[in-house]
C-alpha positions in Angstrom: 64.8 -16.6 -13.9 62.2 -18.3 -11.5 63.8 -19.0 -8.0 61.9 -22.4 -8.3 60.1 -23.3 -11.9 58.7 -26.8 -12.4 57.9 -28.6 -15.5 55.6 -30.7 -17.1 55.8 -32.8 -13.9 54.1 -35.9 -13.5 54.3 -37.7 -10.3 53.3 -41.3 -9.1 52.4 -44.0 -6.0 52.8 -47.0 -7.5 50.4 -47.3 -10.3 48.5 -44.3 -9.2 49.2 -41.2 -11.5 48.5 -38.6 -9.0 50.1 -35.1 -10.6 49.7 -34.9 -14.3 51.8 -32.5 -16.2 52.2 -29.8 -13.3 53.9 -26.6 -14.6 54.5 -23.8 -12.2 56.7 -21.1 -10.8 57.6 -19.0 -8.0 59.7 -16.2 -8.2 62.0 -14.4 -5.4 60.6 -12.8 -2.7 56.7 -14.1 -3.8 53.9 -15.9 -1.8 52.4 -18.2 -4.3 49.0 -20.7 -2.9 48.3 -23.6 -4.5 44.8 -24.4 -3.7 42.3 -27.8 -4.1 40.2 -29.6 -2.4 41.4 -33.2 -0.5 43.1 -35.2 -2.9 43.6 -32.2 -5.4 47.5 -33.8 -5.0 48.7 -30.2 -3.6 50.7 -32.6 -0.7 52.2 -35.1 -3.1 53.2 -31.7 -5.3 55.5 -30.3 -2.6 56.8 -33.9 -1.4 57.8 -34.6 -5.7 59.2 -30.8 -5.2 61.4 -31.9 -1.6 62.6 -35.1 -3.3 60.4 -37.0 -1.0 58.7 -38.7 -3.4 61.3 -40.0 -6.1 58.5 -41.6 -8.5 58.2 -38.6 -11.1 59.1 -37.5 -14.3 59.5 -33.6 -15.5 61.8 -30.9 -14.4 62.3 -29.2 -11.0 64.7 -26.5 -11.0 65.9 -24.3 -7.8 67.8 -21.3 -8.2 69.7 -22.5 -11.7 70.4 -26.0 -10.5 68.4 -29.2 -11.9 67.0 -30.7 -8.9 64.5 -33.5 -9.9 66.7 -36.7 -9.2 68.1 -34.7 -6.1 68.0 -36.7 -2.6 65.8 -35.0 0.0 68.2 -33.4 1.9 70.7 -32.0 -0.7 67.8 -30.5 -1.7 67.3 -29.4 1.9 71.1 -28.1 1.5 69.6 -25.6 -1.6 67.9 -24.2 0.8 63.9 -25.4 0.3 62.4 -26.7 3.6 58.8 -27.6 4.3 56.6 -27.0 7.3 55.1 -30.5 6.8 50.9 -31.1 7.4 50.3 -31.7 11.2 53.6 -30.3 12.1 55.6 -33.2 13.2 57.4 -32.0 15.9 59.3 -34.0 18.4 57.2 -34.0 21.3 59.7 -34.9 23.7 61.6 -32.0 23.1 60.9 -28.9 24.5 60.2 -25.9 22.1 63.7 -24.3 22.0 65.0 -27.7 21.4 63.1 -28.6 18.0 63.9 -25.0 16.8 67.7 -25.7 17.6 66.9 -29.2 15.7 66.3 -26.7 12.3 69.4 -24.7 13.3 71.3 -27.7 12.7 71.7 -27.2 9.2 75.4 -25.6 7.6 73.0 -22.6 6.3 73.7 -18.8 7.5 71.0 -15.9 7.6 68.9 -14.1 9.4 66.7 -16.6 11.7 68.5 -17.3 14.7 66.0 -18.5 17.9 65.9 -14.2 18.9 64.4 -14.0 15.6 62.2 -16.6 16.2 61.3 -15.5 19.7 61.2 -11.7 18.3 58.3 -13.1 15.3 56.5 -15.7 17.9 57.0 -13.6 21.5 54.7 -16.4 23.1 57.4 -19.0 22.1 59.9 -17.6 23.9 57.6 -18.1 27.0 56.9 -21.5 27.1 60.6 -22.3 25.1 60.9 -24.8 28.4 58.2 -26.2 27.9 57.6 -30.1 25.7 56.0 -29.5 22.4 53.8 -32.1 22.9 52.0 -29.8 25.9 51.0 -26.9 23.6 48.0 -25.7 22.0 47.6 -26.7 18.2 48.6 -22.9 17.3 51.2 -22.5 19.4 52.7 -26.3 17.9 52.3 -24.9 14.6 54.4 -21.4 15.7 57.4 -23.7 16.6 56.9 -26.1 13.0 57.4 -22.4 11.5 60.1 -21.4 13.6 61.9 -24.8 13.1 61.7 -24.4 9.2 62.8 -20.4 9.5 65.7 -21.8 11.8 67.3 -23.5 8.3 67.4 -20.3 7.0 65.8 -21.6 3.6 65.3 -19.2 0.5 61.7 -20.7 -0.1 59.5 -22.0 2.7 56.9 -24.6 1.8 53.8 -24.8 4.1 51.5 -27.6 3.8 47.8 -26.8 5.4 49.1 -24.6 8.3 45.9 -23.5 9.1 43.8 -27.0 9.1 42.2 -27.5 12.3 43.6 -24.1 13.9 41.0 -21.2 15.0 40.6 -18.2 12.9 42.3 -16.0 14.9 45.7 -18.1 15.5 45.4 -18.6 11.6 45.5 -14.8 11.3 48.3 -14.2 13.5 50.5 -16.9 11.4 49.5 -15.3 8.3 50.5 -12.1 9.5 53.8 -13.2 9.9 54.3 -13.9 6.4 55.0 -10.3 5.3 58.0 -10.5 8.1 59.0 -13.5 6.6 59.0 -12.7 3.1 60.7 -9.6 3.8 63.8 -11.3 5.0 64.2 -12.8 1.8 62.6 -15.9 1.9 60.0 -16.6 -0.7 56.6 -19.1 0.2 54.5 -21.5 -0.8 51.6 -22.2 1.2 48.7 -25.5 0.5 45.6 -23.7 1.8 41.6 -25.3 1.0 40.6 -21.8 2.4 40.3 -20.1 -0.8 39.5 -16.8 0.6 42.7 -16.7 3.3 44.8 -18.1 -0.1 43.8 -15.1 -2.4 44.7 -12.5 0.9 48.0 -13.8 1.1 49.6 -14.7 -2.1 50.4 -13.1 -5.0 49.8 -16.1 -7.4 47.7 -18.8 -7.3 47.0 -22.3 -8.8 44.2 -24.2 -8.3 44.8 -28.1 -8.6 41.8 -30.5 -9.7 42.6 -34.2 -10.2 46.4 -33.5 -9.8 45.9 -31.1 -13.1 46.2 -27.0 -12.7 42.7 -25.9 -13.7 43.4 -22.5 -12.9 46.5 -20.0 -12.2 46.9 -16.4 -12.1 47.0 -13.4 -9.9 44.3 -13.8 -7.5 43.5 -10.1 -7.6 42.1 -10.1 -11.6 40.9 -13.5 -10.7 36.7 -13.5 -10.7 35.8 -15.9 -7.5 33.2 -17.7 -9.7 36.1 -18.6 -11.9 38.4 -19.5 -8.6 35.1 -21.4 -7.4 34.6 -23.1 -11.1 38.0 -24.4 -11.2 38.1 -25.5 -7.6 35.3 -27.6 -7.6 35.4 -28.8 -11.7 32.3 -26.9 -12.7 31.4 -25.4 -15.5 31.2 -21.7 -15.1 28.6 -19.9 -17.5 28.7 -16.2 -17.4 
């Protein structure tokens, strides 16, 4: 059985039918990328997924358990966090205090703030310092962090790498083999196709809030990946 499987799910804002009949899975200890360009609905996907948007119809099961009419954060409780699109950390707060913020949570497991620090050493240097005073990368190590601190079973990460530098993208994508390894399973929103492919072993490509496109990225052709991205036609 699929640690996560979704069905057939539509979901909506309003009048606005933005996912249309979504079917997907993720199994345990897998990185699966959903990948699309803006307005693809790969955001709205993993909101319907966290119970943040309640508008949908289909089914969204966790582990066993039904989780489609689910509040937000019972389904937080399952143990299914996000790393939400430009991070949203309190900037206020110094680093060590919005990772204690995700520590919060009733959950047990691995990620205390030494396994934090241990994953993202630079963290632990500046773990005084506000959030709101670091680089883009080094915010985007502590939304990471915060979500590991839950100790969730699968981490979703919406566009961790938009606006970041290719090498602080590669160093946070390195850390997903760490991460995975402790049992946590991932998906990650990614445009870059290429850095999507690396790191997953699934993919799905969304077009108008439809999959045009799923399958392991390695028996995957890139004209096929590039067809389906973009809606074109590809002639062999």
């Amino acid at each position: 059985m699929p640690l996560l499987s979704v069905e057939n799910l539509d979901v909506f804002y309003g009048d606005f039918h933005a996912v249309h009949g979504v079917t997907l899975s993720v199994e345990e200890g897998q990185t699966v990328a959903i990948i699309g360009s803006n307005g693809a609905g790969k955001s709205t996907l993993l909101q319907a997924i966290t119970g943040l948007n309640t508008d949908k119809r289909g089914n969204v099961r966790f582990a066993g358990t039904h989780i489609a009419r689910m509040r937000a954060d019972l389904i937080a409780r399952q143990g299914i966090t996000m790393v939400p699109e430009g991070r949203r950390l309190f900037g206020s707060l110094t680093v060590e205090d919005n990772l204690l913020v995700g520590g919060s949570t009733d959950r047990n497991g691995p990620w205390t703030l030494k396994a934090v620090y241990d994953l993202f050493p630079r963290l632990g240097e500046l773990h005084r310092m506000q959030a709101s005073t670091l680089s883009g990368g080094q915010q985007q190590m502590v939304a990471i962090g915060r979500a590991l601190m839950t100790n969730p079973r699968l981490l979703l990460c919406d566009e961790i790498s938009l606006g970041l530098a290719p090498k602080i993208i590669g160093d946070i994508y390195r850390c997903f083999d760490v991460i995975r390894e402790s049992g946590v399973s991932i998906v990650i929103i990614e445009q870059n196709v290429a850095q999507a492919c690396h790191a997953s072993q699934h993919i799905y490509c969304l077009l108008e809030g439809r999959v045009s496109l799923e399958g392991d990225p390695r028996t995957l052709s890139m004209k096929d990946i590039t067809a389906a991205y973009f809606g074109t036609e590809h002639r062999p």
